[in-house]
C-alpha positions, 0 to 999 in steps of 0.5 A: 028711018026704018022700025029698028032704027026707031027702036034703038033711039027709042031705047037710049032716049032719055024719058024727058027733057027741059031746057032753061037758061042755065041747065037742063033736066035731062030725065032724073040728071041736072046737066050743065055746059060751060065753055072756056073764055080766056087762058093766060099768056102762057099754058103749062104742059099737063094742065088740063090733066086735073079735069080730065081726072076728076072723078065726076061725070064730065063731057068735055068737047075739043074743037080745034078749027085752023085758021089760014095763015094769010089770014092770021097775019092780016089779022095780026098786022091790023092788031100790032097796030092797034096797039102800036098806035095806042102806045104811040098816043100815050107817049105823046101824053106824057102818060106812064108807059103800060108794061101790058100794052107792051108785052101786048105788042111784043106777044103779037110781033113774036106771033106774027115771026112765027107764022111768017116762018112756019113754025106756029100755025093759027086755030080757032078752038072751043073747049066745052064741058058738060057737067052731070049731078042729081040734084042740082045742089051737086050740079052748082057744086060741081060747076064750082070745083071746076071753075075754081080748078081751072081759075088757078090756073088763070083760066077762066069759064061761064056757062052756056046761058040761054043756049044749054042745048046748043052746048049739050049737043056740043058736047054729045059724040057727034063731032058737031060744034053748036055753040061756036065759042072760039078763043085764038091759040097757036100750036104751042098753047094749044097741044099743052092741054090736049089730054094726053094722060097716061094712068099712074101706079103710085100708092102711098105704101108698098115697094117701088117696081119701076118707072112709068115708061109714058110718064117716068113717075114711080110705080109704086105698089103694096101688093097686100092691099089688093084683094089678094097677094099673088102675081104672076110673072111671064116672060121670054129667057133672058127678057129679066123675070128672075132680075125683077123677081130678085129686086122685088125679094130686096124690097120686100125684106126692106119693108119686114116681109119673109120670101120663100123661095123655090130655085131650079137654076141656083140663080138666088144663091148670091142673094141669100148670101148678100142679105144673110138668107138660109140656102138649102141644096135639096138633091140625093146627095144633099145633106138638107132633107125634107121629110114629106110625113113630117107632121105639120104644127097645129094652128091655135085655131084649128082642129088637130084632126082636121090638120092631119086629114089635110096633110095626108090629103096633099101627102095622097098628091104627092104619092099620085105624083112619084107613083104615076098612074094608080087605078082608084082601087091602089088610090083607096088603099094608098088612103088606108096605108096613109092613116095606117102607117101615122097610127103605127106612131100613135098619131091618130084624130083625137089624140095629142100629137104635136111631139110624136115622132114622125113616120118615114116614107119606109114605114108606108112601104111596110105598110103596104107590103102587109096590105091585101094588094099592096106590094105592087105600090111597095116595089113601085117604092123601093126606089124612093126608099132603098133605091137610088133615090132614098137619100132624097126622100127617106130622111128626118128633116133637118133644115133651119127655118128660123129666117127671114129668107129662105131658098130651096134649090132644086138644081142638082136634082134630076128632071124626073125629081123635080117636081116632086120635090117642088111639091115636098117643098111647097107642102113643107112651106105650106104647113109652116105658114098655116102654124105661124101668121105673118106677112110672107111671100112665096116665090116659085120659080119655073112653076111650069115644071110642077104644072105639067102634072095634074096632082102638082097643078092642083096642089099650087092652084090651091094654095094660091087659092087658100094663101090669102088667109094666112096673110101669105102671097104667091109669085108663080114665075115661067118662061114656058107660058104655053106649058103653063096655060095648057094645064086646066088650073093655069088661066085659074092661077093667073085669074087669082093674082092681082099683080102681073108683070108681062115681059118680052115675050117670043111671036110664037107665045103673044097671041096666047098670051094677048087672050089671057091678059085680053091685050091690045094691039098697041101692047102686043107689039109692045111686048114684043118689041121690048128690052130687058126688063120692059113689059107691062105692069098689072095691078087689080084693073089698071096697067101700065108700061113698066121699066124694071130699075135698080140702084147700083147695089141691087145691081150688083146684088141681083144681077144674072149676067154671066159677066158681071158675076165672073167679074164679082166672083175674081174680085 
């Protein structure tokens, strides 16, 4: 043994160790090995699952030695005699048949058919648990749980007295049986508490997401009761996102949560009408407007003067975002025209402004036009104002939002407006969340598109951020993960939302994607093999396969298969 191998058993040897007959010191921890002696006639599947999850700190040790089967019969027939040749004796005592004698018999008999055939094979297995606690109160406690535990299943244990250091060596990762305690079992038994455990997912409160795919149990889940509400959903076309994002909609509005939703393909339509939801069409012929300098209603709690600082701050991204590229000189006086162009309304710090009219994005044009160096950023307006694109921009807001479901549709919008009018709607939703606490979830389907530009990412990573405040959670949808991740505020976004759901994913993506969410092999190749509506489900630390499920209504309801929705509609 060289230095550095001293060095390293020096550095995880504990300080001391003292041996009695019935426990261990092992430095300040009280260790305990107990091993099992007998089990009952039958085993059930699962019922070494409650050891395996207690919370405690526990070893547990499986030894399984095989037995040759000529050996066992030999074994077997000598025992089938035995017990044979007692019943024989009692019956010409005229004793009262023992029923234990005979099942006895036939137990052995049933054995012996079955390894003669092959299909049971014969182990010698020692089963060894070593227990931890500080005191050793908690040590005899423990040791109590468990033997309770497993005496109602009829199996029965005793501790490893004068040999405690044989069983604790058992039990260390060495794979070396010291104690040499043996129970007989046949293959059936013994693959029954082999511990094959899958985590579950199963709350008391929240919404139902699916089924276990390891175990079929019910992934059920309040995403309110993590450190924060955000999710992320990433998946491949037609793999299922926008079907579980819809199932989730239902289930959410069953349980009194308002959804938000921004739709860039009209596939929410259908659901709105089905649940009496409030659908905006927002495009340049729509008659649904959002005015971006509508003034935001003041939170009870909060500065009037802090709101509208706030709000032209977000009304700045916008303007970076249909503008392009300014210099930090244009940047500056866009700041300037903001306040200039609320004060021509008389909404100022420091004044009461919750009925004032509010301005228009023309009023900022002639603003500007006024402004030492500000008609270059004038004309890059007209557009917006007078140009093709006014009656998108350059309108009173006019939309309902007393709803508990509210869509905005983006569809009939050009590529080009799309993300702006993603951040006019965002805007919009944020400045009504922030005047009225509720229970909400806001759902941003294809977010990939605001996240190409840096103002539109900056502004959904903020409100991911700042969301939980106002008892709001963001769902942030895509298929597009490359564009997504690529942005600097992507793994920020992803790092912020306590659920995921990961759904089949394209050969191209999984390696991305597998670094992100820090993926193994087994789940890569699980995302990548798997149908629709399959992937993995993230909650806080845990994970598990998820099989999206819906009752026949909600089918009809969320489903986005061309066919199914011809069919409905020729109904």
């Amino acid at each position: 043994m060289n230095d550095e191998q001293k060095n390293i058993i020096n550095a995880i040897a504990p300080p001391g160790l003292e041996v009695t007959p019935n426990y261990l010191k092992l430095g300040d921890k009280f260790v305990k090995t107990i091993f099992i002696f007998t089990y009952p006639r039958y085993l059930a599947t699962g019922w070494f699952s409650g050891i395996i999850d207690m919370p405690e700190l526990l070893d547990i040790s499986i030894f399984v030695h095989p037995v040759e089967t000529p050996l066992a019969l030999k074994r077997l027939r000598k025992k089938a005699a035995q017990i044979e040749s007692q019943v024989l004796e009692r019956q010409e005592k005229g004793m009262v048949r023992d029923p234990l004698l005979e099942t006895a018999f036939q137990d052995v008999e049933s054995l012996r058919d079955s390894l003669q055939q092959s299909q049971e094979h014969l182990f010698n297995v020692g089963v060894y648990l070593t227990l931890y606690a500080d005191t050793a109160e908690g040590l005899n406690k423990l040791e109590n749980n468990i033997t309770s535990l497993l005496e109602s299943r009829l199996v029965y244990v005793k501790p490893a007295l004068f040999q405690q250091q044989e069983g604790f060596n058992s039990t260390l990762p060495i794979g070396e049986d010291k104690l040499l305690v043996h129970s007989p079992l046949n293959s059936g038994p013994l693959s029954s508490f082999f511990p094959f455990t899958s985590a579950d997912l199963t709350s008391d409160s929240g919404i139902m997401y699916g089924i276990n795919r390891h175990n079929n149990t019910l992934i059920i889940f309040d995403r309110f009761s993590l450190e924060n509400a955000n999710m992320v959903i990433f998946a491949k076309s037609g793999s299922g996102k926008s079907y579980a994002a819809k199932l989730e909609i239902i289930r959410l509005l069953m349980m009194g949560v308002d959804v938000l939703i921004i739709d860039p393909e009209n596939e929410y339509e259908n659901l709105a009408a089905a649940v009496g939801g409030s659908y905006f069409r927002i495009s340049l012929a729509s008659d649904h407007h959002i005015n971006p300098f509508e003034i935001p209603i003041i939170p009870s709690d909060e500065d009037p003067s802090d709101v509208l600082r706030s709000h032209i701050v977000n009304l700045a991204g916008l303007l970076k975002l249909m503008l392009g590229k300014i210099t930090p000189e244009e940047d500056a006086m866009l700041d300037r025209a903001l306040s200039e162009t609320y004060a021509s309304h008389d909404i100022v710090q420091g004044k009461d402004f919750s009925n004032a009219t509010p301005p228009l994005l023309e009023d900022l044009q002639k603003i500007l036009e006024n402004m030492e160096g500000g008609r270059g950023l004038a004309e890059r307006l007209y557009k917006y104002t007078q140009g093709s694109y006014a009656g998108f921009t350059n309108q009173p807001t006019n939309v309902d939002i007393k709803n508990r479901l509210i869509v905005f549709s983006i569809r009939d919008l050009e590529d080009e407006l799309r993300p702006i009018a993603m951040y006019i709607v965002l805007n919009f939703i944020w400045n009504l969340i922030r005047a009225n606490l509720k229970k909400r979830v806001l759902m941003i389907d294809e977010a990939w598109v605001l996240m190409k530009y840096e103002d539109g990412a900056t502004f959904l990573f903020g409100l991911v951020k700042r969301c939980r405040k106002y008892f709001m959670g963001v769902t942030t949808i895509t298929q597009d993960v490359e564009d997504f991740l690529k942005s600097p505020y992507g793994r920020p976004i992803i790092t912020n939302s306590s659920l995921q759901l990961l759904l089949k994913q394209s050969p191209a993506m999984i390696s991305m994607i597998a670094t992100s969410f820090n993926l193994t092999e087994g789940e890569k190749s699980l995302l990548l093999e798997a149908k629709v509506g399959e992937g993995l489900f993230f909650a806080g630390l845990n994970h598990v396969a998820i099989q999206v499920i819906a009752s026949y209504l909600e089918d009809k309801i969320v489903t986005t298969k061309p066919e199914q929705i011809l069919e409905q509609k020729q109904k």
